[in-house]
C-alpha positions as CSV (number, residue, x, y, z in Angstrom):
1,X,16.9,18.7,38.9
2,X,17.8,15.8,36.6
3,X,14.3,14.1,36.1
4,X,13.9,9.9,35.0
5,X,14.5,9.5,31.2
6,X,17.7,12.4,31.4
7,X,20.3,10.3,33.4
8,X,22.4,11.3,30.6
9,X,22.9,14.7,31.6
10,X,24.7,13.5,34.7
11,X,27.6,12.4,32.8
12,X,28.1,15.7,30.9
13,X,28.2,18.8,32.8
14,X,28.1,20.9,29.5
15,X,24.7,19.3,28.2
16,X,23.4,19.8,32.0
17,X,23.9,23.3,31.5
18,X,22.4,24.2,28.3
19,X,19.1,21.8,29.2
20,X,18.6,22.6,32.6
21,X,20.6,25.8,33.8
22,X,18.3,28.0,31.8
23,X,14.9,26.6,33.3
24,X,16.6,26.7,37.2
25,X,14.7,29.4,39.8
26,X,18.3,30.1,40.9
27,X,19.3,31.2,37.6
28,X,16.5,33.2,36.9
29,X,17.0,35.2,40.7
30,X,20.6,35.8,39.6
31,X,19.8,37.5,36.0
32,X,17.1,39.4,37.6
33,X,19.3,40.6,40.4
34,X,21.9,41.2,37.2
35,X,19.6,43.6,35.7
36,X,18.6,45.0,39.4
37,X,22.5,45.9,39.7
38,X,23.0,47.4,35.7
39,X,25.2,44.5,34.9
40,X,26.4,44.6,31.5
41,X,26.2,40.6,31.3
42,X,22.6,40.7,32.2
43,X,21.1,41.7,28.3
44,X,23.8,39.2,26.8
45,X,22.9,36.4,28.9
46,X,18.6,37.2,28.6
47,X,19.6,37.2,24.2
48,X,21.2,34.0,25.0
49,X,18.6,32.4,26.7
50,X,15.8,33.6,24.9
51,X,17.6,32.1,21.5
52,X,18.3,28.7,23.4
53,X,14.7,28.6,24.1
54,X,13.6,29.6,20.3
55,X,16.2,27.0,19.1
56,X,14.8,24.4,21.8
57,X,11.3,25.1,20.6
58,X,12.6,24.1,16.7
59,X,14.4,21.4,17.4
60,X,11.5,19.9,19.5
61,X,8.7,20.8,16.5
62,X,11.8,19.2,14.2
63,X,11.7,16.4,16.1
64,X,7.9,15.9,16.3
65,X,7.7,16.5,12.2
66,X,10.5,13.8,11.8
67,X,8.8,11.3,13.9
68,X,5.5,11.7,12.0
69,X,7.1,11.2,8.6
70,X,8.5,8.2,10.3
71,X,5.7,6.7,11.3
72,X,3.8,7.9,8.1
73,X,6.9,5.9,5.8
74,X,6.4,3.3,8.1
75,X,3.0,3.1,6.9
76,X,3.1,3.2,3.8
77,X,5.5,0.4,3.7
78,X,3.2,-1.8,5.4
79,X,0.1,-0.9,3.3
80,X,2.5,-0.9,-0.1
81,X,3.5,-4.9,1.3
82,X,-0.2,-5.8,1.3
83,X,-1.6,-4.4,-1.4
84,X,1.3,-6.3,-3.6
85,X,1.0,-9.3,-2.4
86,X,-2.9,-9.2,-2.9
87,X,-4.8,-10.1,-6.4
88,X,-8.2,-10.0,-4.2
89,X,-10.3,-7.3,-5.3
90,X,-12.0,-7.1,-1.8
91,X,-9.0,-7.8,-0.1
92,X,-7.2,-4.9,-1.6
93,X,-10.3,-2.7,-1.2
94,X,-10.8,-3.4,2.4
95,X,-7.3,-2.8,3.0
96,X,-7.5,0.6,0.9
97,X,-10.8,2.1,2.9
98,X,-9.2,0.8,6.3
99,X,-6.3,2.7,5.6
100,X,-8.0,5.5,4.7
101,X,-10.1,5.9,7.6
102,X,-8.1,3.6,10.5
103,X,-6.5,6.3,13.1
104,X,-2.9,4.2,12.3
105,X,-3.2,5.8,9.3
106,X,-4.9,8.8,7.7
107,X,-7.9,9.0,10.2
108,X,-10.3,10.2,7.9
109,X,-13.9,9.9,9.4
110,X,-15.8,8.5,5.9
111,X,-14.6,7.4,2.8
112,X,-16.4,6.1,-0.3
113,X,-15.3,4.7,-3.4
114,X,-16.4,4.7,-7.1
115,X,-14.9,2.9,-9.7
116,X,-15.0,3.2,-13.3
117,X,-17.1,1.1,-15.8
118,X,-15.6,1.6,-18.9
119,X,-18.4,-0.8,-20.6
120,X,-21.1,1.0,-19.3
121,X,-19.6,4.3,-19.2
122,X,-20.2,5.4,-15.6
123,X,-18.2,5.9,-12.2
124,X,-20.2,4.0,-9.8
125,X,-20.3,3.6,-6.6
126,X,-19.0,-0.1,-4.9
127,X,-17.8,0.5,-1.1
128,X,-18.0,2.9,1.7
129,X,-16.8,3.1,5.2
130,X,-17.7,4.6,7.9
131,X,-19.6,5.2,11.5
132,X,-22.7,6.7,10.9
133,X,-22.9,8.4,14.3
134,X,-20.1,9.8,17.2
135,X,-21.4,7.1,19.2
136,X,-20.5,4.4,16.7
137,X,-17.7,6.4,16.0
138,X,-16.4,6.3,19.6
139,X,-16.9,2.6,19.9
140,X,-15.1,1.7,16.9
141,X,-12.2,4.3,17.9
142,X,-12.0,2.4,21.4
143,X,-12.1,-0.8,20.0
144,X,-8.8,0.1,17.7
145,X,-7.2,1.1,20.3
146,X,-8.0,-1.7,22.7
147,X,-6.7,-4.5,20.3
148,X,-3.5,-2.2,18.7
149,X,-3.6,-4.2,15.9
150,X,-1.7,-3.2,12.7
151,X,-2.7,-2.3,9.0
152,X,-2.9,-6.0,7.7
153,X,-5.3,-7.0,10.7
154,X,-7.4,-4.0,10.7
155,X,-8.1,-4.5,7.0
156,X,-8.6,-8.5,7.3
157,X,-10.5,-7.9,10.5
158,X,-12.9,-5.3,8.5
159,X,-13.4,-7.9,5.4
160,X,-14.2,-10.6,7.5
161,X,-17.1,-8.8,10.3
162,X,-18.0,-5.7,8.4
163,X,-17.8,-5.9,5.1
164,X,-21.2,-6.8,4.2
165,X,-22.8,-4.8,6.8
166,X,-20.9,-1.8,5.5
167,X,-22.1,-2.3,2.0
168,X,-25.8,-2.8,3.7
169,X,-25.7,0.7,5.7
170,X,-24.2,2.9,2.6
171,X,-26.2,0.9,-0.2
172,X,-28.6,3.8,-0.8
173,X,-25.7,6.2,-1.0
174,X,-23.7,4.2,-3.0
175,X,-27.0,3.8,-5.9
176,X,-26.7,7.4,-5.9
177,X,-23.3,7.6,-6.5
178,X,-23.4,7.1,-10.2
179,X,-22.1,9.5,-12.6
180,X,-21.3,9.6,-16.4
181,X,-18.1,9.5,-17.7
182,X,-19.2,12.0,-20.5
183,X,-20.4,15.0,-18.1
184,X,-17.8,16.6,-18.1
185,X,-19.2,19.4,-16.0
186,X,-19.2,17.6,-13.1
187,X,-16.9,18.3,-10.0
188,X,-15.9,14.5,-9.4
189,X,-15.4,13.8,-13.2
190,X,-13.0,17.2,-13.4
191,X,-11.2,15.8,-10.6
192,X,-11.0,12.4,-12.1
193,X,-10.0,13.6,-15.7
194,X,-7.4,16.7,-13.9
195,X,-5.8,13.4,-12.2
196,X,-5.3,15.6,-9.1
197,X,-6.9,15.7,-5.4
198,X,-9.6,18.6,-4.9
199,X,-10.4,20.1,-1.8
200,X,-14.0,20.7,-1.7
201,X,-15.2,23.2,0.5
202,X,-18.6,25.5,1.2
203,X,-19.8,22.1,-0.8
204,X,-23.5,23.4,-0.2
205,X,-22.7,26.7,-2.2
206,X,-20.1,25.3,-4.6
207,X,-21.4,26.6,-8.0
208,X,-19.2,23.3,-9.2
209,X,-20.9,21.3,-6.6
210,X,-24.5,19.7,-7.9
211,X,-26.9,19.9,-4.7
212,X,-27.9,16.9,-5.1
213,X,-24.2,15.4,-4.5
214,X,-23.9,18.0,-1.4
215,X,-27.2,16.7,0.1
216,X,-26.0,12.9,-0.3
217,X,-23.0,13.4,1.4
218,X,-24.5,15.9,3.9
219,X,-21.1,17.4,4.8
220,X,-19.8,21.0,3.4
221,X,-16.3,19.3,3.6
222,X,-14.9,16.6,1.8
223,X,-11.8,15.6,-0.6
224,X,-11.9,14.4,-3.9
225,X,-8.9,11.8,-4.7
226,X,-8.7,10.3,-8.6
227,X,-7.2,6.7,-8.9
228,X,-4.8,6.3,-11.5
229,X,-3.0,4.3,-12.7
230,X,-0.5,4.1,-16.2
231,X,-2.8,7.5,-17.6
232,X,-5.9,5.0,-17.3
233,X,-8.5,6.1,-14.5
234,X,-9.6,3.5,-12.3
235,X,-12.3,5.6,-10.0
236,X,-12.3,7.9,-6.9
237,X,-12.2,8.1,-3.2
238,X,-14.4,10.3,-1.7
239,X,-13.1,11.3,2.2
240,X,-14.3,14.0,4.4
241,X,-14.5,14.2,8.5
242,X,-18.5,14.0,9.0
243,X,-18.4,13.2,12.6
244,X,-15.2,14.9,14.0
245,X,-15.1,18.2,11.3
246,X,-11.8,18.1,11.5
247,X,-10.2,20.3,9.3
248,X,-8.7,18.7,6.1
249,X,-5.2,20.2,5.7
250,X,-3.2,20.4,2.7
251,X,-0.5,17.9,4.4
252,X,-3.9,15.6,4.3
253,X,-4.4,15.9,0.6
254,X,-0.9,15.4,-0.7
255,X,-0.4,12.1,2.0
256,X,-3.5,10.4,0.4
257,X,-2.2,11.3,-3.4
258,X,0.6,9.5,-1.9
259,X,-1.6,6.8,-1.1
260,X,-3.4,6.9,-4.3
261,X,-0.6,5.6,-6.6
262,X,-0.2,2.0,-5.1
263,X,-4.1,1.7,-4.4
264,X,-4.9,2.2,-8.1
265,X,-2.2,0.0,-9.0
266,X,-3.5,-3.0,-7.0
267,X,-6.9,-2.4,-7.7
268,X,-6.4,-2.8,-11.3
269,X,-4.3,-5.6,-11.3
270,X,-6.6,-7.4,-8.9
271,X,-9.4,-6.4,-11.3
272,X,-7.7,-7.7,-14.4
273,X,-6.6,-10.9,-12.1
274,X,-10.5,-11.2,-11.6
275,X,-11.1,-11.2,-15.4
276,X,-8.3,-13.3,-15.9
277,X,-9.7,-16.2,-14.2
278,X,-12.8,-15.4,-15.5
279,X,-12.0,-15.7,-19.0
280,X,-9.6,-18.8,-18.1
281,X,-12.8,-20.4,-16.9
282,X,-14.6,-19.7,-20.1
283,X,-11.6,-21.5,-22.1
284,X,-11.7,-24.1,-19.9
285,X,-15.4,-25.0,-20.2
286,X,-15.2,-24.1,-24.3
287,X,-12.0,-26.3,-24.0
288,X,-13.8,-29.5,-22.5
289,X,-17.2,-28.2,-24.7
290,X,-14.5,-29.0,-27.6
291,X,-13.4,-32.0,-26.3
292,X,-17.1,-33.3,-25.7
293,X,-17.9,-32.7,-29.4
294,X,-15.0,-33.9,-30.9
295,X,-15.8,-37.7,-29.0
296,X,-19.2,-37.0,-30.0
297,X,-18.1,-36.8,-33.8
298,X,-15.9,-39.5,-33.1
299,X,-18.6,-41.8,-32.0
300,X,-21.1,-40.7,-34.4
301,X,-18.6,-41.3,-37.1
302,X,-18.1,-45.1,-36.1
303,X,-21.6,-45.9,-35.8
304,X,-22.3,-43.8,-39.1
305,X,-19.5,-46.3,-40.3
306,X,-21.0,-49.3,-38.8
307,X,-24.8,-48.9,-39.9
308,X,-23.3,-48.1,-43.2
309,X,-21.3,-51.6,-43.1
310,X,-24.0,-53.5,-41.3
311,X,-27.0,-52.3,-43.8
312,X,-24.8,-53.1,-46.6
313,X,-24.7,-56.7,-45.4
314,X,-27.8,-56.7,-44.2
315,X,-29.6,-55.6,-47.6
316,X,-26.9,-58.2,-49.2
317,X,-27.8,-61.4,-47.1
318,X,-31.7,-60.7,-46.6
319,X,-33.1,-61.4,-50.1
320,X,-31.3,-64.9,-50.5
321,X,-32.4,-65.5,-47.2
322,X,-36.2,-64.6,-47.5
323,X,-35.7,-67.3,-50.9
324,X,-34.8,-69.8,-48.6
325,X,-37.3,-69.5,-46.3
326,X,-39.8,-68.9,-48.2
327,X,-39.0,-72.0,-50.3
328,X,-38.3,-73.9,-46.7
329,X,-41.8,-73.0,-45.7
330,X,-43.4,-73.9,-48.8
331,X,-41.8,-77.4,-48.7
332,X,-42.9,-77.2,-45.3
333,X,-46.5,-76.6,-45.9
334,X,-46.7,-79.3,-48.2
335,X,-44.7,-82.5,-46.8
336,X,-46.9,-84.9,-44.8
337,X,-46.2,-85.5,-41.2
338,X,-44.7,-88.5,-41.7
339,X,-41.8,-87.3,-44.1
340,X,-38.7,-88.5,-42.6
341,X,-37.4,-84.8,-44.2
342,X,-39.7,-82.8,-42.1
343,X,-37.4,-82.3,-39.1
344,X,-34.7,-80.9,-41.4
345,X,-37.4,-78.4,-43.1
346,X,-38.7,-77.3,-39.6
347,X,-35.0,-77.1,-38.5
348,X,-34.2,-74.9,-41.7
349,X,-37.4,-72.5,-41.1
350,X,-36.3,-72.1,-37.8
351,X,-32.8,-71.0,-38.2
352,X,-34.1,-68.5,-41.1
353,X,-36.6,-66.7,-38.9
354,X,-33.8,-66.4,-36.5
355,X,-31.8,-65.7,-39.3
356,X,-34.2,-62.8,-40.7
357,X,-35.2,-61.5,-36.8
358,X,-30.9,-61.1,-36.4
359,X,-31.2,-58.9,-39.8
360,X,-34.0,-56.6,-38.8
361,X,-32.1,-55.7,-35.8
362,X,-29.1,-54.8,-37.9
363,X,-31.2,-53.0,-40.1
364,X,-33.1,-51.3,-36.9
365,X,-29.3,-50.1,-35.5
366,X,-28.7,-49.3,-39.1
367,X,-32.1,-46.9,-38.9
368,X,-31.7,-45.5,-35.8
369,X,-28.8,-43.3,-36.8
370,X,-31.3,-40.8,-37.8
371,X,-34.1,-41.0,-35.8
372,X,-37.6,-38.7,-37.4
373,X,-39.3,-37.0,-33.8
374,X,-42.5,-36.1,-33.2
375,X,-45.1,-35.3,-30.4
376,X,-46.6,-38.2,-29.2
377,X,-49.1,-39.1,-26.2
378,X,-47.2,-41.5,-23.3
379,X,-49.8,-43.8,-22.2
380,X,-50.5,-44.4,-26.7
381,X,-46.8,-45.9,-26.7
382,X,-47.0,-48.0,-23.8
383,X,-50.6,-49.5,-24.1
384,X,-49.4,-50.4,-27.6
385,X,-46.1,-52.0,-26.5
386,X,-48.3,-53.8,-24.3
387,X,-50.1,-55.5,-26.5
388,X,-47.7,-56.2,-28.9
389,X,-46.2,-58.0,-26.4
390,X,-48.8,-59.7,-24.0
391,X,-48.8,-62.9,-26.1
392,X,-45.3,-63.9,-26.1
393,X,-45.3,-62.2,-22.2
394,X,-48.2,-64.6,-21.3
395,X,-46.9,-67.4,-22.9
396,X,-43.7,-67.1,-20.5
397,X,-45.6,-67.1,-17.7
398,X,-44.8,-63.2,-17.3
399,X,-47.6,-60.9,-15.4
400,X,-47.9,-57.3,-16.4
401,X,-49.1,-54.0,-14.8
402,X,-48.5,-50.9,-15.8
403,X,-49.6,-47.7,-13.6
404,X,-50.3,-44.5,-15.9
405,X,-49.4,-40.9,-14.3
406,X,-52.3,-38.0,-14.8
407,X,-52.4,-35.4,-17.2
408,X,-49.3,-35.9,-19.0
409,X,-48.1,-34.0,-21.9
410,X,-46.8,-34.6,-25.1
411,X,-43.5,-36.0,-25.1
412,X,-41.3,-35.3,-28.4
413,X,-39.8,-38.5,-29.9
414,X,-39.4,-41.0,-32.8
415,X,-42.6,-43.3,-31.8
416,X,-40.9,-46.1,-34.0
417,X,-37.8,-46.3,-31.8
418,X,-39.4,-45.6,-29.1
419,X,-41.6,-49.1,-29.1
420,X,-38.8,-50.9,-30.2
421,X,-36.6,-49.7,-27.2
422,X,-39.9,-50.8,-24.6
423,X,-40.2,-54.1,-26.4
424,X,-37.1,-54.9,-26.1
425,X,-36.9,-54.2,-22.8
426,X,-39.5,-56.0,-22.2
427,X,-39.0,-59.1,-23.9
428,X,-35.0,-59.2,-23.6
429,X,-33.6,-62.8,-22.9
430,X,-36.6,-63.4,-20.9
431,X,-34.6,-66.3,-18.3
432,X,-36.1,-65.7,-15.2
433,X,-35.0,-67.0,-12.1
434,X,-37.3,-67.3,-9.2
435,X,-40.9,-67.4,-9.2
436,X,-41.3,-63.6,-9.4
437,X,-41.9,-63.0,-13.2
438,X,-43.3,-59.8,-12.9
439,X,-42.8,-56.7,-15.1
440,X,-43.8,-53.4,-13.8
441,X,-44.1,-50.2,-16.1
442,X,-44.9,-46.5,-14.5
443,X,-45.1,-43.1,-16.0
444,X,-45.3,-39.6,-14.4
445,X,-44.2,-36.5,-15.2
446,X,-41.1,-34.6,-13.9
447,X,-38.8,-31.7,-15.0
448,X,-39.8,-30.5,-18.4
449,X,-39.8,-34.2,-19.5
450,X,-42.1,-38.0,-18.3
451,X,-40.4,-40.4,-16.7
452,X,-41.1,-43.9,-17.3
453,X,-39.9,-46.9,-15.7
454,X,-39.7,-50.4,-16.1
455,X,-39.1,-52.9,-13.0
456,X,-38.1,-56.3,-14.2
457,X,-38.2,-58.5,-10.9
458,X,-37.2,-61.9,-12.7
459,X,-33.4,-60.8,-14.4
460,X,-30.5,-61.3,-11.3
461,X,-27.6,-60.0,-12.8
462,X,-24.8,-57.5,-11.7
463,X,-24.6,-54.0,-12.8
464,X,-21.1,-54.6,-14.8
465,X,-22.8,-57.5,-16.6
466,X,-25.7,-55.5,-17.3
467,X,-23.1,-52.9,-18.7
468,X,-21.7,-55.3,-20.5
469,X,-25.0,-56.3,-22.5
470,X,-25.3,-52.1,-23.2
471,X,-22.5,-52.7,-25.4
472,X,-23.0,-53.1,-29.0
473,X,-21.8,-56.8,-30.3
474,X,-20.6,-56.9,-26.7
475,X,-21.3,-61.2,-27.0
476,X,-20.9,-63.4,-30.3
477,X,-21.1,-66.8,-29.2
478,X,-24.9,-66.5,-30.0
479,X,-25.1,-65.1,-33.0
480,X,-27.3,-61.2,-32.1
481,X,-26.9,-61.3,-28.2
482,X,-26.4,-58.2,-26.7
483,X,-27.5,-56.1,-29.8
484,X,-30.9,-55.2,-28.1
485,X,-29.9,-53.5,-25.5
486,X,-27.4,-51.6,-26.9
487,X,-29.6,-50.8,-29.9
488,X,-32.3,-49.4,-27.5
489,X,-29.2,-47.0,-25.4
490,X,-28.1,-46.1,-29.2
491,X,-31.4,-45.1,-30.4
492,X,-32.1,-43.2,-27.0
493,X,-28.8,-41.4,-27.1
494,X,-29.5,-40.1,-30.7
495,X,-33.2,-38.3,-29.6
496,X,-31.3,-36.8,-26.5
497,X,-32.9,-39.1,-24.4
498,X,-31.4,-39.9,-20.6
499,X,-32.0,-43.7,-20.4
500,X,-30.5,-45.2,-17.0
501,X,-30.4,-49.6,-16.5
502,X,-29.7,-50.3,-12.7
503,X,-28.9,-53.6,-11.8
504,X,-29.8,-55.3,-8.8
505,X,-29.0,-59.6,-8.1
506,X,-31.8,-59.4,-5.7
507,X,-34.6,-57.4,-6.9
508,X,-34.0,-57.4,-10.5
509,X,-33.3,-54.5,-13.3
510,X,-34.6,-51.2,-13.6
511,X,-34.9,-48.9,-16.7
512,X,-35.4,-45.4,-16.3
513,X,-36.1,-43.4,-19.5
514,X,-37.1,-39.4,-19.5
515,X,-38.8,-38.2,-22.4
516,X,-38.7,-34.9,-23.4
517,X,-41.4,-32.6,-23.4
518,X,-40.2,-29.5,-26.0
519,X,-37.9,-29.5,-29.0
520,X,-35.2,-27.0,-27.2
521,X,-34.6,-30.4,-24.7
522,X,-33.1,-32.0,-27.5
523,X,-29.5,-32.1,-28.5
């Protein structure tokens, strides 16, 4: 009877009688009534069909053979496709272990993998896979099967849901699984230095095997497969069948040496990819590190080169100048009210105290090139700037307050500079607008430094004029505007000191300076 699947047979007679005419009940009645009668056909034709049947049987096992190697090469070809176009270390070893133990391809129950630190000088152990129970084992079996998905979404599907958890369940095992390099004597280095697979077997009474390796795997079974690749040994992949004890063939061990070829490959090159961008970040960051320091010298150069020129004029113009005032204030002193030359005297001492309060700026910028730092108390520098300054402060019509944090420490700065910058501030083209002339100073401590800040309520300007005035020489229609402020952010930036001006047209300017606490803070 020609069954569905054999409609061929129909068509030729011939075929229909070498598949089917040997398996008919009719056929088999005839030979045995052949025999029954002594016909000399009879042993001929049982020869006959006893070979077609052997030959059947071979061609069928043939068959079978041919379309596992098919659907092995077809594996292969997928898993070489992936692990070439990956330069992901996890990718690649997800796609590795998943291969390893997926049913689609070599069906191993467990696998475990050590790779090699050469630094160190250990194999150590970095990923396993695996169901820890037949129950688990069943579950993930069915859920392979459910979704028939191929290599690429078994491996991405693993790296995405069980990765970490896999790392979690084997973590003690995988601490255990260190081993030198140098002991040579052990079973997984001899495999790994031999740079061919070992079938392990009676594990437990292995004279190669230490216990202690056969009670952490807890199987008597298990295959030992080296990774290398270009004669350099990249680690090992420990397999065995602890839930289904199937029995690892030979056919097993040469598929996975198979196997082992591209796996090293990728994971070395995904492993040198990985230190790659590593170092690439490091000459990145040493490569805008060199940038930083070369602006740094840059600057440093120009203002070297400007206090240089500006002392030089400085020192030239101040001692004529002090001569003239001092012989302005003499003539001063001693000309009667009513000296119609008075005015001109007064307007001459004037103009030279400006004169000589212009210079000691220059000579301040000049001086703060190389600032001399110390450990100073907080609440000492500001109650002195205060009084230094209440006078002129008062005079203006300016109130003051200033709210001291507790228990501050030391801070670690040039105590010099440092009032000059809070005078400044403080008395820094003092045109109020409004009625709110108000200054409010505050210190407290933060991270590894003391903040202080200073609220000026009566400036309204914008934060680019404000830049602006942070800008050395930035205005010279008055002869010294602008210096101030820029001196104070020069001398700050020279002690490696974070000073911040926010500007503000409707509730004024505020400074924020951090003062460092240690010596290692600084620059």
């Amino acid at each position: 009877m020609v069954g569905v699947g054999d409609e061929e047979l129909l068509v030729s007679k011939r075929q229909r009688r070498l598949e089917k005419c040997g398996e008919c009940p009719k056929f088999a009645s005839d030979l045995k009534q052949l025999h029954a009668e002594d016909n000399p056909l009879a042993p001929l034709l049982s020869e006959l069909l006893s070979e077609n049947h052997r030959q059947k049987t071979q061609i069928q096992s043939l068959v079978s053979f041919l379309d596992n190697k098919t659907l092995e090469m077809r594996f292969l070809h997928e898993l070489g496709s992936v692990l070439q176009s990956s330069v992901d270390l996890e990718e690649v070893l997800s796609v590795a272990l998943t291969a390893i133990t997926a049913g689609k391809g070599f069906g191993m129950n467990r696998a475990f993998l050590l790779l090699c630190d050469r630094e160190a000088g250990i194999l150590k152990g970095y990923l396993g896979i695996g169901p820890s129970s037949l129950n688990e084992a069943s579950q993930v079996w069915d859920e392979i099967v459910q979704n028939d998905m191929d290599l690429q979404t078994l491996s991405q599907n693993f790296r995405v849901n069980k990765l970490s958890s896999e790392r979690a369940k084997f973590h003690d095992v995988l601490e255990q699984l260190t081993i030198p390099l140098a002991n040579k004597d052990h079973i997984v280095i001899k495999a790994l230095d031999g740079r061919h697979p070992i079938m392990v077997q009676g594990a437990f009474q292995h004279p190669d095997v230490p216990p202690e390796l056969a009670r952490l795997l807890g199987v008597d079974t298990f295959l030992l497969m080296p990774l290398i690749s270009r004669n350099r040994r990249i680690g090992m992949i420990i397999a065995d069948n602890c839930i289904t004890n199937r029995v690892i063939t030979e056919e097993d061990m040469h598929s996975l040496e198979t196997f082992g070829f591209p796996v090293a490959f990728a994971i070395e090159r995904a492993s040198l990819y990985d230190k790659l961008q590593v170092e690439l970040s490091r000459v990145t960051e040493a490569g805008k590190k060199l940038k930083e320091q070369q602006e740094l010298i840059v600057r440093m150069e120009n203002m070297a080169l400007v206090g240089r020129i500006t002392s030089s004029i400085a020192h030239s113009v101040r001692n004529p100048l002090m001569i003239i005032g001092g012989f302005a204030r003499s003539m001063l002193k001693n000309s009667p009210a009513s000296d119609p030359k008075r005015t001109f005297i007064e307007s001459i001492v004037a103009e030279t105290h400006q004169l000589e309060g212009v210079l000691d700026e220059i000579l301040n910028y000049s001086d703060s090139l190389y600032p001399t730092r110390d450990f100073w108390d907080v609440n000492q520098l500001v109650e002195a700037t205060l009084r230094d300054t209440a006078d002129i402060l008062t005079s203006l019509g300016y109130a003051t307050n200033y709210s001291s944090g507790h228990d501050l420490p030391p801070v670690y700065i040039d105590f010099k500079q440092l009032s000059y910058c809070l005078r400044t501030l403080l008395q820094n083209d003092l045109n109020g607008i409004g009625t709110d002339l108000s200054i409010s100073i505050s210190s407290q401590t933060g991270e590894d430094c003391v903040i202080i800040r200073i609220e000026d309520r009566s400036r309204h300007i914008s934060q680019s004029e404000l830049d602006h005035l942070l800008v050395p020489f930035s205005e010279t229609h008055d002869l010294g505007t602008g210096l101030g402020l820029a001196l104070c952010k020069t001398m700050l930036e020279k002690q490696g000191i974070p000073f911040v001006a926010q500007a503000d047209e409707q509730n004024g300017i505020r400074y924020t300076i951090s003062l460092p606490t240690s010596k290692e803070e600084q620059p």
